[in-house]
C-alpha positions as CSV (number, residue, x, y, z in Angstrom):
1,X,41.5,-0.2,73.8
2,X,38.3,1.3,73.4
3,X,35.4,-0.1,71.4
4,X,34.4,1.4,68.2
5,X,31.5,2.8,68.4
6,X,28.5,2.5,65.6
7,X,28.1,5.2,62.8
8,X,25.3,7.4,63.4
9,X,22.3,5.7,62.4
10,X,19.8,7.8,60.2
11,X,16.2,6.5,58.9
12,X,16.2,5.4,55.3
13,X,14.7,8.1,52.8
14,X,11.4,6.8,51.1
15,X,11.7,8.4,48.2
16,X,8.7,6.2,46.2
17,X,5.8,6.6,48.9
18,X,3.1,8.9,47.1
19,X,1.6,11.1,49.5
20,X,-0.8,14.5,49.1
21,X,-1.7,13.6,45.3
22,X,-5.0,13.6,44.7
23,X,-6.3,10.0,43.6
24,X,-7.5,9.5,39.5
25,X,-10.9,10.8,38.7
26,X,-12.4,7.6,37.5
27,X,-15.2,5.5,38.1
28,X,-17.6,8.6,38.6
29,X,-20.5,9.8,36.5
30,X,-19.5,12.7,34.5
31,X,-23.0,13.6,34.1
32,X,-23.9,14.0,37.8
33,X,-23.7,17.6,37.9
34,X,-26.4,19.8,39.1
35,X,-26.3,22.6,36.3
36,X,-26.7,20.0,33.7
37,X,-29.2,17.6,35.0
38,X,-31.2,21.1,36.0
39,X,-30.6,22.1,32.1
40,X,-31.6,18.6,30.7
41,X,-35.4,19.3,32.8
42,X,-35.5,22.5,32.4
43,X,-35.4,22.2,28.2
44,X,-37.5,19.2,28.5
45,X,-35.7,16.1,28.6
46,X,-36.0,15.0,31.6
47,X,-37.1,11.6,30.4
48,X,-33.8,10.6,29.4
49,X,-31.5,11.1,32.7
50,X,-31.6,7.5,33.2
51,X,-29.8,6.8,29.8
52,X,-27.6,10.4,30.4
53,X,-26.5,8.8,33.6
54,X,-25.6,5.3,31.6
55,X,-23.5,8.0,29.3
56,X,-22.0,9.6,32.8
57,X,-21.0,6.4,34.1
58,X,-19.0,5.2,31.2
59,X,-17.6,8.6,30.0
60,X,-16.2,8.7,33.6
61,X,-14.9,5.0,33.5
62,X,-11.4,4.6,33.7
63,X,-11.5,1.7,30.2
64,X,-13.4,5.2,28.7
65,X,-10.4,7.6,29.5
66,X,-7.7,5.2,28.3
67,X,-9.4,5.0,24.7
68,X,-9.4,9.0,25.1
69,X,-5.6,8.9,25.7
70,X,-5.1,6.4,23.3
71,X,-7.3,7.7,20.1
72,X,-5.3,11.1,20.6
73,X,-1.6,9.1,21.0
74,X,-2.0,7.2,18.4
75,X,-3.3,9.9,15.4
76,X,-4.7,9.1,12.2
77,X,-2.7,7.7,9.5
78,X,-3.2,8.8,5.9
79,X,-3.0,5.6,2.9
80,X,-3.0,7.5,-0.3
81,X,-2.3,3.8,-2.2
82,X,-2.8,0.1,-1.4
83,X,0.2,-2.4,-1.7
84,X,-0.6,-2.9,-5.3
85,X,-0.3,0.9,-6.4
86,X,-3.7,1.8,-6.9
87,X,-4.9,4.8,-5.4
88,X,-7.1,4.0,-2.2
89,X,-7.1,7.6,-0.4
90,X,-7.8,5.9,3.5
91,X,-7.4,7.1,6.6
92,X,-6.6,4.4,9.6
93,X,-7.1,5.4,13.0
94,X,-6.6,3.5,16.3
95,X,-9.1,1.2,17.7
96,X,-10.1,3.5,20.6
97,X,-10.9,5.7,18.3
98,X,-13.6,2.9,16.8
99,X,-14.5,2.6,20.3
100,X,-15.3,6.2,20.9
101,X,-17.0,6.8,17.6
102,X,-19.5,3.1,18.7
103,X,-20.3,4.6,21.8
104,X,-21.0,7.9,20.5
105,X,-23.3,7.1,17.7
106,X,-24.8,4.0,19.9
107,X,-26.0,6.9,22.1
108,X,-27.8,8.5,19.7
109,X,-24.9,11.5,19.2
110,X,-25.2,12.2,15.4
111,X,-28.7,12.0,13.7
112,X,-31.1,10.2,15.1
113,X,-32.7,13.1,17.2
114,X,-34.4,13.8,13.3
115,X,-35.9,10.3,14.1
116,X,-37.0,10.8,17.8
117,X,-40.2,12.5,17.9
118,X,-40.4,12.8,21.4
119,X,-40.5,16.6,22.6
120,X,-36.7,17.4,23.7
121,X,-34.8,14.9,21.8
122,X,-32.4,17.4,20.7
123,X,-32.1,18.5,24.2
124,X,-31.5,15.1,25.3
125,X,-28.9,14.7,22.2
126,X,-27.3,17.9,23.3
127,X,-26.5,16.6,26.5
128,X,-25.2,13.4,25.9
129,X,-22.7,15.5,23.3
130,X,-21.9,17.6,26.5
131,X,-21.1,14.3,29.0
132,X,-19.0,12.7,26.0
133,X,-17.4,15.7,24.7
134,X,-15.7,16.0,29.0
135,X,-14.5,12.5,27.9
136,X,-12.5,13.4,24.4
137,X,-14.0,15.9,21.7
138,X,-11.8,15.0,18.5
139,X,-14.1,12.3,17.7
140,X,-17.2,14.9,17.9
141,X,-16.3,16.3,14.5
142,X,-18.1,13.6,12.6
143,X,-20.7,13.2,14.9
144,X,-21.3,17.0,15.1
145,X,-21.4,17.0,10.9
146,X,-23.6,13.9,10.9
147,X,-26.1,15.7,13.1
148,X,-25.9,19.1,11.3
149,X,-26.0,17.8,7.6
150,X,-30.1,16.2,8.0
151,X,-31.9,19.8,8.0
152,X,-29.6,20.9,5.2
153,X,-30.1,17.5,3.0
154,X,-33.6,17.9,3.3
155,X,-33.5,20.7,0.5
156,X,-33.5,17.8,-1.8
157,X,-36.3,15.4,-0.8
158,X,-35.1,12.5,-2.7
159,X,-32.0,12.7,-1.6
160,X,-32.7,12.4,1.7
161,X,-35.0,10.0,1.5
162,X,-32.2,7.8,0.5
163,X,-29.6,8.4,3.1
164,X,-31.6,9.8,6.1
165,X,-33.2,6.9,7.8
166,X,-29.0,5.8,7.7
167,X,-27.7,9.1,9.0
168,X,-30.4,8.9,11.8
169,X,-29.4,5.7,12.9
170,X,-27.7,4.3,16.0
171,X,-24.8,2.2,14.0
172,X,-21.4,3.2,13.6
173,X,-20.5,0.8,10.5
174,X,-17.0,2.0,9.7
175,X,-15.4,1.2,6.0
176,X,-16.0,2.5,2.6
177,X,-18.8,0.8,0.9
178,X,-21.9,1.7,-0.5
179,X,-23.8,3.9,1.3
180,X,-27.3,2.0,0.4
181,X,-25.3,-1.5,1.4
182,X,-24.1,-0.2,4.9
183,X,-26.3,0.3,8.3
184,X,-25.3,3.7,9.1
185,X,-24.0,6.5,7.2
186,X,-21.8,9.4,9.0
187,X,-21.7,12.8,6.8
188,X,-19.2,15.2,6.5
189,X,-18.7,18.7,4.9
190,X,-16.5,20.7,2.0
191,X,-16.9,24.3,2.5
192,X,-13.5,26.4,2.5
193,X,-10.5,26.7,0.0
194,X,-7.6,28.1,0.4
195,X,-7.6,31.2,-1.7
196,X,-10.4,32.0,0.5
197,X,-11.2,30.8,3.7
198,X,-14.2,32.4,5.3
199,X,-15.4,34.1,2.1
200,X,-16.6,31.0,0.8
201,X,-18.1,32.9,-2.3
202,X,-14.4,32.8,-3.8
203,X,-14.6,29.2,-4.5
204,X,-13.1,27.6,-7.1
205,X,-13.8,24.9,-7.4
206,X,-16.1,24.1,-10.5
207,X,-19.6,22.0,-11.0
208,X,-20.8,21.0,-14.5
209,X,-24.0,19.1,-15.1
210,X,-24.1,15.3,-16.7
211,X,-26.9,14.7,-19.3
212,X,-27.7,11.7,-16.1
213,X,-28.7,14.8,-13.9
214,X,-25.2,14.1,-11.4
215,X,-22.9,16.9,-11.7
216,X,-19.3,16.6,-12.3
217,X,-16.7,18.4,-9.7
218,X,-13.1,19.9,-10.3
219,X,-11.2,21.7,-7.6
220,X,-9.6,21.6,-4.2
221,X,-10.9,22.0,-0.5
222,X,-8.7,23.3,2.1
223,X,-9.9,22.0,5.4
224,X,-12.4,18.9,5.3
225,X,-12.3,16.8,8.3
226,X,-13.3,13.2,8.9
227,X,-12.6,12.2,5.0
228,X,-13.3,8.9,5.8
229,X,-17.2,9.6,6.2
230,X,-19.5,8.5,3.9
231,X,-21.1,11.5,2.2
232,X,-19.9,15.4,2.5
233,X,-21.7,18.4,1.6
234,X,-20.0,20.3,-0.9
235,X,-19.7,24.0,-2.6
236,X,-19.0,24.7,-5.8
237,X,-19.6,26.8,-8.4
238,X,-22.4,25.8,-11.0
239,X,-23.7,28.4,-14.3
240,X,-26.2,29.5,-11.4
241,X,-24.0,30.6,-8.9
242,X,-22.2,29.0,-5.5
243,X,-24.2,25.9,-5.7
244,X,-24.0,23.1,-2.9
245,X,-23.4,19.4,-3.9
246,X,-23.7,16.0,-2.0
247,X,-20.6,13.9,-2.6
248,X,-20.2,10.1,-1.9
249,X,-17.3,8.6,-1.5
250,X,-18.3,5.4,-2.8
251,X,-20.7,5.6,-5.9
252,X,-23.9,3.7,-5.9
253,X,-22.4,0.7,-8.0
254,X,-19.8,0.6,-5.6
255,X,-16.8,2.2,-7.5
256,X,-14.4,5.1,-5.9
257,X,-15.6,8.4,-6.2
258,X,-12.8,10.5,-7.2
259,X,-11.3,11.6,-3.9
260,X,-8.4,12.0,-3.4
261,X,-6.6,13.5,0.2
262,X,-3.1,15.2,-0.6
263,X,-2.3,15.1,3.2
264,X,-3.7,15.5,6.1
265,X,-3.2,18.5,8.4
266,X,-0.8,18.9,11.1
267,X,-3.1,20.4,13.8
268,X,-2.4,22.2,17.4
269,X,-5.2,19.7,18.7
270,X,-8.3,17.4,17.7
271,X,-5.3,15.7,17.2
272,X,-8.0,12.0,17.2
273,X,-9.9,13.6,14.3
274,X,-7.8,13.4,10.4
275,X,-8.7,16.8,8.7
276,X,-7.7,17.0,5.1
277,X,-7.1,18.7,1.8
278,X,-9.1,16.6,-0.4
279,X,-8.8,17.2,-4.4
280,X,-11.9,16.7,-6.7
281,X,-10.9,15.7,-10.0
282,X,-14.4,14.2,-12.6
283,X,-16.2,13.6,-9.4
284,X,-19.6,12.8,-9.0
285,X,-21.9,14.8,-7.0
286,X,-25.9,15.8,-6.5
287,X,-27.3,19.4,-6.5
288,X,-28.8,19.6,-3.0
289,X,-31.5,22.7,-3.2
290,X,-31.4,25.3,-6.0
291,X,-28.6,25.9,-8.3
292,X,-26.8,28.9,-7.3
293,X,-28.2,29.2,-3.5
294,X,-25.4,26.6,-2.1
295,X,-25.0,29.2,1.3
296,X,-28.5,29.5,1.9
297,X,-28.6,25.5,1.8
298,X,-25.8,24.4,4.2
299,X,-26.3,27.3,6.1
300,X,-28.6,24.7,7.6
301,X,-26.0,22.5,8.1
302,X,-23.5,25.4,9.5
303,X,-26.1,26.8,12.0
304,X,-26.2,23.1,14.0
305,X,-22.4,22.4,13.8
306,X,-22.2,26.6,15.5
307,X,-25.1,25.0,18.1
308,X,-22.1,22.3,18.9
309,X,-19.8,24.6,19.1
310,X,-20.9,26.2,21.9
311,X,-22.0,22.9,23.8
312,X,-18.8,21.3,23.1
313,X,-16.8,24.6,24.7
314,X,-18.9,24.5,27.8
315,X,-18.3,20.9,27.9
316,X,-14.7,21.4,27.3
317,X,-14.7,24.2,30.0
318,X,-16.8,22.0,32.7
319,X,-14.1,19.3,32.2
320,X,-10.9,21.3,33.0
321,X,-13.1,22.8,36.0
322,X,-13.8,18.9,37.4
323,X,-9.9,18.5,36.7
324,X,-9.1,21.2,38.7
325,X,-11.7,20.8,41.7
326,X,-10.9,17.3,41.7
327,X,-7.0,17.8,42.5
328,X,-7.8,20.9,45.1
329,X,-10.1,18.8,46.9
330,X,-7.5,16.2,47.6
331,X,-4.0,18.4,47.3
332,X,-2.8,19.9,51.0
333,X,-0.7,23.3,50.6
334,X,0.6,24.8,54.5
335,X,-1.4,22.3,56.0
336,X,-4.7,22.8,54.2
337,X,-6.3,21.7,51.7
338,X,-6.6,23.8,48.7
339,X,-10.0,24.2,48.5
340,X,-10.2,25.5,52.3
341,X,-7.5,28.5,51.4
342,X,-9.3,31.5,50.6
343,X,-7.7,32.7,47.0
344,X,-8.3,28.8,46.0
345,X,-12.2,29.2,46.6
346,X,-12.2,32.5,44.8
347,X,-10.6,31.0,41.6
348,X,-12.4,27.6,41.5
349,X,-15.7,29.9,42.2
350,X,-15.0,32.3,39.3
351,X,-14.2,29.1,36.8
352,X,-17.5,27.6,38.0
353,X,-19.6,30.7,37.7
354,X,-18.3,30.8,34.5
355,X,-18.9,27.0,33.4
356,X,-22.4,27.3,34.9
357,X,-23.3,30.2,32.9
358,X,-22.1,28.7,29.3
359,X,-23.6,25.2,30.3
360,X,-26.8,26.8,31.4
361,X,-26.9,29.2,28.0
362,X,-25.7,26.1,25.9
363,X,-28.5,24.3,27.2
364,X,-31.3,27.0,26.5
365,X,-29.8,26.8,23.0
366,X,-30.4,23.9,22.7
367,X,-33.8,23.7,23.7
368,X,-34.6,26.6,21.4
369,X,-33.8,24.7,18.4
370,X,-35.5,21.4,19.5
371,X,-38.8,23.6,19.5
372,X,-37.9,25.6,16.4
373,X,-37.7,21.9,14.6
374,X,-41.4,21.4,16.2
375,X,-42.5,24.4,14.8
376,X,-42.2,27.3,17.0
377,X,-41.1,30.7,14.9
378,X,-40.5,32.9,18.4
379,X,-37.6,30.0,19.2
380,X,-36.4,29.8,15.9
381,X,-36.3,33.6,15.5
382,X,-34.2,33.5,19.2
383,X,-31.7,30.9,17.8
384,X,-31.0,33.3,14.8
385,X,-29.5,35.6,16.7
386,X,-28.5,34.0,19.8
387,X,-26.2,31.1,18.4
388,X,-24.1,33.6,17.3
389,X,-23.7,35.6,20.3
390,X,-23.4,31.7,22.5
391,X,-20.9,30.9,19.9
392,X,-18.8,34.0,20.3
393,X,-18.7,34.4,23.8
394,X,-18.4,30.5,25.2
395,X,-16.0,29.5,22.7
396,X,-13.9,33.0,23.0
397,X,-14.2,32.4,26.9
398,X,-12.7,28.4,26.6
399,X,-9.4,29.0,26.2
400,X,-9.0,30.9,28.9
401,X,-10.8,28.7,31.7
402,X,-8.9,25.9,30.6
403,X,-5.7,27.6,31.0
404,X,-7.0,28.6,34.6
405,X,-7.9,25.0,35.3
406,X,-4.7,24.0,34.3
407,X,-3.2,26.7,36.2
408,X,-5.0,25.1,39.4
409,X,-2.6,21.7,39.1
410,X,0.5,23.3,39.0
411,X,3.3,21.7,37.4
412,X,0.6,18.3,37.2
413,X,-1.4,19.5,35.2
414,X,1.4,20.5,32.8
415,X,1.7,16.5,32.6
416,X,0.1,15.0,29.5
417,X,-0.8,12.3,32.1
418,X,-3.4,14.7,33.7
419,X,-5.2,14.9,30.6
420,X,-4.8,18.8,30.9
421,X,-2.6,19.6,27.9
422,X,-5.0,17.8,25.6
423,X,-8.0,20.1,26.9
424,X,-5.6,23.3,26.7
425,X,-4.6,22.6,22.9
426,X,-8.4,21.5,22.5
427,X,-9.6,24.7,23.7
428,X,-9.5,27.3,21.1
429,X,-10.8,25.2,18.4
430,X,-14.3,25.9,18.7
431,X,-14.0,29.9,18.2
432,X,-12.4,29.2,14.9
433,X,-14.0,26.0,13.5
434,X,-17.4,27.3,11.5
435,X,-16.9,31.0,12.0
436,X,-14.2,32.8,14.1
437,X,-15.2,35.4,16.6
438,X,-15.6,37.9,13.5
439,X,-17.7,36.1,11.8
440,X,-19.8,35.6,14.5
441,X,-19.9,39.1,15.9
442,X,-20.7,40.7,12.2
443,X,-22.8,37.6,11.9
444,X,-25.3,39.1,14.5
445,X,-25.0,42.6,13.1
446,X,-26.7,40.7,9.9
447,X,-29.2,39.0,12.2
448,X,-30.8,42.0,13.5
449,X,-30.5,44.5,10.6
450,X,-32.1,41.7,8.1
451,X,-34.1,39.4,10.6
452,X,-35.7,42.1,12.9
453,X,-37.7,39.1,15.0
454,X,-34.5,38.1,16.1
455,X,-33.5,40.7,17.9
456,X,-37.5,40.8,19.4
457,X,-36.9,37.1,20.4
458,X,-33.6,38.0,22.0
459,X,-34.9,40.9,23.6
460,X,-37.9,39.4,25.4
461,X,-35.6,36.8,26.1
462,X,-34.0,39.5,28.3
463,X,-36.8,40.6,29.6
464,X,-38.3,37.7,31.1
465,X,-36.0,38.5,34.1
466,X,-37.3,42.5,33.9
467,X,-37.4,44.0,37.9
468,X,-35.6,40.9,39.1
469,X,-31.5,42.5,39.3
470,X,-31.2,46.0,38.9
471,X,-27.5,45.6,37.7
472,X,-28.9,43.2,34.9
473,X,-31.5,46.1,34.2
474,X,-28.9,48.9,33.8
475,X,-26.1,46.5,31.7
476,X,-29.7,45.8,29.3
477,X,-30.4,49.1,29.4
478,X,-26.8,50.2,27.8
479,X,-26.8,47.6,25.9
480,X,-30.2,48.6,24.0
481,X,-28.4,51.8,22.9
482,X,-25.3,50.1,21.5
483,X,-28.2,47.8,19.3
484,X,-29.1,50.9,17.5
485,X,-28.1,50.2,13.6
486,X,-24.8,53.0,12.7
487,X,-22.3,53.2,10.2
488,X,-19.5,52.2,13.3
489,X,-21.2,49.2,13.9
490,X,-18.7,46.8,12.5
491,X,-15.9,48.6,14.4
492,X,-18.0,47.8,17.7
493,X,-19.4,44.1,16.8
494,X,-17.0,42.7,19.3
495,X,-17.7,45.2,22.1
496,X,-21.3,44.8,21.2
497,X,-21.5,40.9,21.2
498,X,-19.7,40.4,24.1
499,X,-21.9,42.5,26.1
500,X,-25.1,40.9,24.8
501,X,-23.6,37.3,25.6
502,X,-23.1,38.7,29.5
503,X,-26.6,40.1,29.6
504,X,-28.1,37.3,28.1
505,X,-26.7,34.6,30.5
506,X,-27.5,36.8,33.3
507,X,-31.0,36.7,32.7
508,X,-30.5,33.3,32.5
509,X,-28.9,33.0,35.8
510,X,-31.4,35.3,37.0
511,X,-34.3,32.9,36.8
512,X,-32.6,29.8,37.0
513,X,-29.6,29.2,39.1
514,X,-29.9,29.8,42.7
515,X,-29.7,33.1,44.5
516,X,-25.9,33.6,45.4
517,X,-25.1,32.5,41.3
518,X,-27.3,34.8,39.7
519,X,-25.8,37.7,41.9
520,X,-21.9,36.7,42.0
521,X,-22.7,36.7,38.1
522,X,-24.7,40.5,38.1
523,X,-21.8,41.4,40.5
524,X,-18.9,40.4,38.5
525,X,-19.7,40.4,35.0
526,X,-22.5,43.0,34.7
527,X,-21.7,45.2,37.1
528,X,-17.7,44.8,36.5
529,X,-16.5,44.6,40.2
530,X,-13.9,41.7,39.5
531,X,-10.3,42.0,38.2
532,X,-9.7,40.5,35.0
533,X,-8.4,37.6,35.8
534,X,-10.1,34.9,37.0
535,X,-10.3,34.4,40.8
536,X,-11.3,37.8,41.6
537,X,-14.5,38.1,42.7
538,X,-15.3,40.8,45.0
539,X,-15.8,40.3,49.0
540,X,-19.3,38.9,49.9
541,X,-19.2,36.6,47.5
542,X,-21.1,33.8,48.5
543,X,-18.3,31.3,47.6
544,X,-20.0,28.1,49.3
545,X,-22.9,28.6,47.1
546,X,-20.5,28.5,44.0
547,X,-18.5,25.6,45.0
548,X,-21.8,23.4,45.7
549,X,-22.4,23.5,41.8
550,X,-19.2,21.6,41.2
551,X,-19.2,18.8,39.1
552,X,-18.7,15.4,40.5
């Protein structure tokens, strides 16, 4: 009788051993990348790196990411009435969303560059906005406001002698109360309705002047984020005209202002910030600046929160590119790693071409309108005319990056775990939020037709880098012809924009980013020998050079 013999023995399938992923991207410092830090000198703030990199450090912290995560999971929650029945109108958010809005503020994020007198303090603001805005931008939106309302409040010099040295601080003192009883003040603003939009001159709602000198409000605003904020700048229509008003939300004696949010809205993203339809019914509120000229005084206010715009959409488009460099560093495909295989490098070049290019223009923006504050008419003349075109272009270009980014971790960074889906639905924000793309390309139509010096600014902007590319010669030599005032120049704002975006980063890029930058750039957008796609840059490409401007 013959023994039985033993089954075939086969090895046991590990099915739970993790191998080729790449490992999380914490515990870095988000700010240690070369274009920024080079920006941040460059504009004149190179004495705060040491607290930039303090903000780096903690943005890239893996305690930072999980409030990120958590502020967005868990979304605002609106409280139209306490327990008892009486109408409270609250919003309750998360504590990482505390936590975010601390650090932010801490750092200096909302006003206080009004209060810093050092030369480049709203470069060195900027920046920080840039390192936390890679961490989670929903939270921005009041800190953005805060820091945009000061110029505008200043239109009335006793108001803002009241509530500035509060809106300038560096305390984040949550809770309605007061505003003259609490240590810092965040500000918010009221501009669109829903009959009207972007033509904020159909307003509704109505003003009507108290013997006391306050103004009564009635009407209803169709997009007004952070409610909970302290104060919001307000238009509505006085006897004058379109007048603009500041509203409390807690009345010096410390009653309720008459505010009262009907919901708030359902967005794609920002999904940590509550936006809301609030309704003004008897409410209290202050003429800021002359009755009847409310655009001309928030346009103040609307010119900085554009100026965010654009540094929060290269900041949102340098994060999905450290995402996606990150993971092809680390991921192996047909025994390589990704970002040894030829069609890889091209497409991680092109996405940081095109992050260094809107950092390094967001940056120059920036510095333009911390000397314009100082006094200097030839920047503030520049930042007329070139916040819109920044605004267009970097915010238009965003969405598409991020996609590419995305794109980069495959089915991983389809994962809400990668973060990735929150930077995709984050992305096209910016391009509406103060002024969609048609705003901003008729916008700059208005800028040089009515404000001739800012088209001079722009255009010795330009020329700076004169003789140095002669592709960036020929596309500003085109483009000079298409400037040229003419009854089709509404119908060719976008084509027109667009093309003075590409020329003006390119003689950015020119002067200040190394050789093979400046001429993949000439090469590809100026000169037009790229697909349209991203990851086609031509042959020659030095795509070494590109890759060696990768954020950490």
């Amino acid at each position: 009788m013959s023994t039985p013999t033993a089954p075939h023995s086969r090895p046991t399938a590990v099915t739970h051993e993790v191998t080729n992923q790449p490992p999380p991207l914490t515990g870095h410092d988000t700010a240690a990348d070369p274009v920024l830090l080079e920006g941040v000198r460059r504009e004149g703030a190179g004495w705060h790196l040491d607290e930039l990199h303090r903000l780096g450090r903690l943005a890239g912290s893996e305690e930072a990411r999980h409030w990120a995560d958590q502020a967005n999971r868990h979304e605002p929650e609106l409280r139209t009435h306490d327990r008892y029945g009486h109408r409270i109108d609250e919003v309750e958010f998360h504590p990482a969303y505390h936590r975010l809005m601390d650090v932010s503020v801490s750092a200096g994020l909302a006003g206080a560059a009004w209060a810093d007198a050092r030369p480049g303090a709203h470069v060195a603001r900027a920046a920080g906005f840039m390192v936390v805005s890679m961490l989670e931008a929903g939270h921005l939106c009041p800190v953005s406001m805060t820091y945009a309302v000061v110029p505008a409040l200043r239109h009335s010099p006793d108001l803002a002698k009241v509530h500035e040295p509060l809106l300038t601080g560096r305390v984040y003192d949550p809770g309605l109360r007061a505003p003259a009883g609490k240590r810092g003040l965040l500000a918010g603003m009221g501009m669109t309705e829903k009959q009207g939009g972007t033509d904020v001159r159909a307003n509704t709602t109505a003003a009507t002047a108290q013997p006391d000198g306050t103004w009564r409000l009635r009407g209803h605003k169709w997009f007004t984020s952070a409610p909970m904020n302290d104060l919001f700048l307000v238009l509505a229509q006085a006897p004058g005209g379109l007048s603009c008003f500041l509203v409390p939300r807690i009345l010096p004696d410390g009653s309720r202002n008459t505010f009262r949010i009907q919901r708030l809205k359902d967005k794609l993203g920002n999904r940590s910030n509550a936006s809301s339809e609030p309704e003004f019914d008897d409410t209290v509120a202050w003429l800021v600046g002359a009755e009847g000229r409310g655009v001309r005084t928030i346009i103040d206010m609307v010119t900085m929160t554009r100026l965010d715009c654009v540094l929060g959409s290269a900041a949102g488009t340098r994060a999905a590119l450290a995402e996606a460099a990150h993971h092809v560093r680390h991921r192996e495909v047909f025994g390589a790693r990704l970002v040894d295989q030829p069609l890889m490098r091209n497409v991680i070049g092109d996405l940081a071409l095109e992050s260094e290019a809107a950092t390094t223009l967001a940056l120059r923006l920036a510095g333009a309108a911390d000397r314009a504050q100082r006094g200097d008419e030839a920047e503030r003349a520049f930042l007329r005319l070139a916040t819109a075109v920044g605004k267009y272009w970097v915010c238009k270009r965003q969405p598409a990056a991020v996609a590419e980014a995305l794109e980069c971790l495959g089915g991983n960074g389809y994962d809400e775990a990668s973060g990735m889906p929150r930077l995709y639905r984050e992305a096209p924000l910016n391009g509406i939020w103060e002024g969609s793309g048609n705003v901003n390309a008729l916008d700059m139509l208005r800028a040089m037709v009515r404000e001739p010096a800012s088209l001079d600014a722009f255009r010795a902007e330009v020329e700076a880098a004169a003789g140095a590319d002669r592709r960036l010669d020929g596309a500003w030599r085109e483009l000079q012809d298409e400037l040229v005032p003419s009854e089709d120049a509404p119908l060719r704002a976008r084509r027109v924009i667009e093309r003075a975006a590409l020329v003006l980063q390119g003689s950015l890029l020119v002067r200040y980013a190394p050789a093979p930058v400046a001429d993949a750039f000439c090469a590809s957008r100026l000169a037009g020998d790229r697909g349209l796609a991203f990851g086609t840059l031509p042959p020659g490409t030095d795509f070494a050079a590109l890759l060696e401007r990768l954020p950490v």
